[in-house]
N, C-alpha and C positions, 0 to 999 in steps of 0.2 A: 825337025824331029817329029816322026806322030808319038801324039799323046797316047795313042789305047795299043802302043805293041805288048804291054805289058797286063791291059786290064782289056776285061768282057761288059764292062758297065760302060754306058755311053752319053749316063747321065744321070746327074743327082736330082733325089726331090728333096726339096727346102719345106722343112714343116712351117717356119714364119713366126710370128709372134703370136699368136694365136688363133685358136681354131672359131671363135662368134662371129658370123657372120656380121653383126653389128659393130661388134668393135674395127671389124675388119672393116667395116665402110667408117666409121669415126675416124680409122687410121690414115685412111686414104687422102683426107681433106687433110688431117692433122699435119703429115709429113710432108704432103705436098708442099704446104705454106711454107713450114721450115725447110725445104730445100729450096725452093725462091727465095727466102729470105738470107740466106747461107750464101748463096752464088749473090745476090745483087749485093749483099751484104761486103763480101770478102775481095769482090769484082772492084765495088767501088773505092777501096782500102787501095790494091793496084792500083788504078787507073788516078787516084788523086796522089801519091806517088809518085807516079812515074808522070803525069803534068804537073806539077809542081814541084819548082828546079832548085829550092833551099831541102826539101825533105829526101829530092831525090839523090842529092850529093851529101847526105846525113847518111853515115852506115847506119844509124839505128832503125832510121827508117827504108834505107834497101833493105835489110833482113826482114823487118816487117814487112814490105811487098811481098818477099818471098814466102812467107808463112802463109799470108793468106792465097800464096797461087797452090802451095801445097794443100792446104785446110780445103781448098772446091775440090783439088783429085782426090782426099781423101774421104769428102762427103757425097765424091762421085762413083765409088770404084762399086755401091750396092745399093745404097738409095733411092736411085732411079730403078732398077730391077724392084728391090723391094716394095715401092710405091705401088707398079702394075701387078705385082703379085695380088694384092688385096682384092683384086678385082674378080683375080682367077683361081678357082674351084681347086686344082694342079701347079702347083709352083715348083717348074721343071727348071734345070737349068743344065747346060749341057758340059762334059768330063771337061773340053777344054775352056768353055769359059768358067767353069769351076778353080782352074788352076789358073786363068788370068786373074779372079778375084783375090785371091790367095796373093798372088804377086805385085798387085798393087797394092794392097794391103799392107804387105811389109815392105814395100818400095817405098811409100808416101809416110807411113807410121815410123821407120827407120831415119828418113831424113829428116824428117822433122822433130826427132829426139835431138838429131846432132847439132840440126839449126837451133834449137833452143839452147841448145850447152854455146852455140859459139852466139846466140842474144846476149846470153851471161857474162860470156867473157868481154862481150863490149861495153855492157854496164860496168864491168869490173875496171877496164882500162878507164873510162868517162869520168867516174867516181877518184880512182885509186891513184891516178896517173893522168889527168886531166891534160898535164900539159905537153903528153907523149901523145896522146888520142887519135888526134888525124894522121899523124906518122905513123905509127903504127895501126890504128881502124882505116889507111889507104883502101882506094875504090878496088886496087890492082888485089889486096890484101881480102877484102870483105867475096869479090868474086870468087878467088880462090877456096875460100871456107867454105859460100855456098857448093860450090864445084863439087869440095870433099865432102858435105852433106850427102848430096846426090849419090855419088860415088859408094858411097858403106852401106847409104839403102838400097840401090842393087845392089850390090855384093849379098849383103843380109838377107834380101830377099831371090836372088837366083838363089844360096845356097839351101833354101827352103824349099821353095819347088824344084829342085834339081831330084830330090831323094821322093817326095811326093809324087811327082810325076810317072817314077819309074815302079810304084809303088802295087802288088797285085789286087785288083779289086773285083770280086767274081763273087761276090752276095748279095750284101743288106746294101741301098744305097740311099738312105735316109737320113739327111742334117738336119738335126734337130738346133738349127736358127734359119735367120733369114737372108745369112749370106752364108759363102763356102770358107770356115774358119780352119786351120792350120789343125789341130788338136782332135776338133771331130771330124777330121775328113782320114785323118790316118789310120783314125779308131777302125774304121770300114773298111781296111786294107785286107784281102784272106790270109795272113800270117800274123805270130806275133810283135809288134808294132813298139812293145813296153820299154826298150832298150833306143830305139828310135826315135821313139817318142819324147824320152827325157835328153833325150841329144839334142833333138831340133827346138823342142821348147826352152831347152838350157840357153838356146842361141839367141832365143827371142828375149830372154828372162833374165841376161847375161847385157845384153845391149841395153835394155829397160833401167836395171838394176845400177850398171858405170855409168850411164847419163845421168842417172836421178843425182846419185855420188856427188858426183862433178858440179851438178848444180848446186845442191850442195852446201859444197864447199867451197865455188866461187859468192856466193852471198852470204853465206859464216866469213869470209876473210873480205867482203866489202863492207860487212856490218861492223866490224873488228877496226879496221884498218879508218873508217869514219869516226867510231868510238873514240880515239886516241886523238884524233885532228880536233875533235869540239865535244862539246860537254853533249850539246844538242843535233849530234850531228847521225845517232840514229833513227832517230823521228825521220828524219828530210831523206837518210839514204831508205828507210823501211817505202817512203814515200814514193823517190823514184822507182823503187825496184818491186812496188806492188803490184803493179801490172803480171810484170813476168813471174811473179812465184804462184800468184792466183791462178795462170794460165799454165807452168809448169804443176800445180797439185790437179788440175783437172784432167791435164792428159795423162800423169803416168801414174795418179794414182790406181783410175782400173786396167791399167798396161802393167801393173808390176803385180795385182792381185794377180789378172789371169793368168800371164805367164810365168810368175814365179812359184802358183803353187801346186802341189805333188801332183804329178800325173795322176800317181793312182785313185785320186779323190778328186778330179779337175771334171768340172763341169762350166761350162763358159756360161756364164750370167747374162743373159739373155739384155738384160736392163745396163749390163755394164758398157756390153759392146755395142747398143744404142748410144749411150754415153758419148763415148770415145771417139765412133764413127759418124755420130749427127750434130750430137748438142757440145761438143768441141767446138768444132770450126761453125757454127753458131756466134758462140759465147767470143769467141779470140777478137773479132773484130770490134763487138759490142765491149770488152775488156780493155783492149787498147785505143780505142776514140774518145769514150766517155769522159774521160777523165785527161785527156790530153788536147790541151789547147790548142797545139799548133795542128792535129789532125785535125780539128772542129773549124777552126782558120779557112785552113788549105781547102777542106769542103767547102764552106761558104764560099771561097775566091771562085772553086771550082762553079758551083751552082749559081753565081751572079753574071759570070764571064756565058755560062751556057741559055740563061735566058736573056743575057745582051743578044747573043748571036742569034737566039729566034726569034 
């Protein structure tokens, strides 16, 4: 498909996060560290995972490999653009990888809603249904989900940039952030967009909104359904299932501001979709290790086995 049969612009400028030349070199260092720290971070969550053969045949913990292989595309898809920006005077970025931003964005941000509602549902089985668990959380069964994850965040995301794409652009072509966002990039379209605009973001706002739900309402009915079993049995389930609600309010809290609210007053929070897109998939790894012994373990084993071997 070419991208520009439809448009005369053949490229965005990215205003950035700010225009001080100072903060811009402060930001540079700044972001740099946390995206090394993000990738070695969420790398290492994998990689002890998938070598360690009690965690890896634990669905809890495949899902968790998978979050953090989605949390590095998701803190990859501007990051790195963003980082070298700071450097440069012009923060160009070109029509089509404007629209690849765009589509990873809701490719990784999508399935990773869905992955979180089916974390949920495995706490829910673990907790609710202990003794159903491995029959039904099967490896055949947990591949499957991830699959369907994947699956809704393309979908969700082709039907995003399907309508953008074809969208006419022959004016102003200035993003005012530091990636190419879904909301101000249509604003720039030469037609009007308002009707389009609250379709495509209803889509986005629509998927944010049924995950958060689902969430929910699988830990309202694991908090419930533990109440009834023991006097003290919310304490121990709030306990297991802290990880995931801490990690479930971080991501969709600024996913349901941005895209749930009115277009006509929609300005993307600069600070939120930092948030979202850095200090997420930051925070997930440091949120599920800390506090989990058998990830703390399986590190140790891992880093004792790897200074045997040199």
């Amino acid at each position: 498909m070419d991208l520009q049969n439809y448009s005369s612009v053949s490229e965005f400028v990215l205003r950035g996060l700010c225009s001080s030349r100072h903060l811009q070199n402060f930001f540079f260092v700044f972001f740099s560290s946390i995206y090394v720290v993000i990738m070695l971070g969420n790398l290492l969550v994998v990689i002890t995972v998938i070598s360690a053969p009690d965690l890896f045949s634990s669905p809890m913990y495949f899902l968790l490999g998978n979050l953090s292989f989605l949390d590095m595309w998701l803190a990859s898809f501007a990051t790195p653009k963003m980082i070298r920006d700071f450097l440069s005077d012009r923060k160009l970025i070109s029509f089509e990888g404007c629209m690849v931003q765009i589509f990873l964005l809701h490719f990784t941000g999508g399935a990773e809603m869905v992955l979180l509602v089916t974390m949920a549902y495995d706490r829910y089985v673990a907790i609710c249904k202990p003794l159903h668990y491995m029959s039904m959380m099967s490896r055949q069964t947990c591949v499957k989900l991830v699959l369907v994850s994947w699956v809704i965040g393309f979908l969700h995301s082709i039907s995003q940039v399907a309508f953008t794409v074809n969208l006419p652009y022959c004016g102003p072509n200035e993003v005012d952030s530091f990636f190419c966002d879904l909301p101000l990039v249509i604003k720039l379209a030469c037609m009007d967009t308002y009707v389009l605009g609250i379709l495509m973001i209803s889509d986005s706002g629509l998927l944010s909104t049924s995950c958060f739900l689902l969430l929910v309402i699988s830990y309202a009915v694991i908090l419930r359904t533990v109440q009834r079993r023991s006097a003290g049995g919310v304490t121990k389930a709030l306990s297991t299932c802290s990880a995931h609600i801490m990690v479930v309010t971080l991501f969709f809290g600024p996913c349901i501001f941005i895209y749930v609210w009115p277009f006509s007053r929609f300005s993307v929070d600069k600070l939120l979709s930092v948030f979202y897109t850095i200090f997420t998939p930051l925070l997930n790894p440091l949120i599920y290790t800390l506090r989990n012994e058998e990830m703390q373990s399986a590190m140790k084993k891992l880093r004792d086995r790897r200074v045997t071997f040199l």
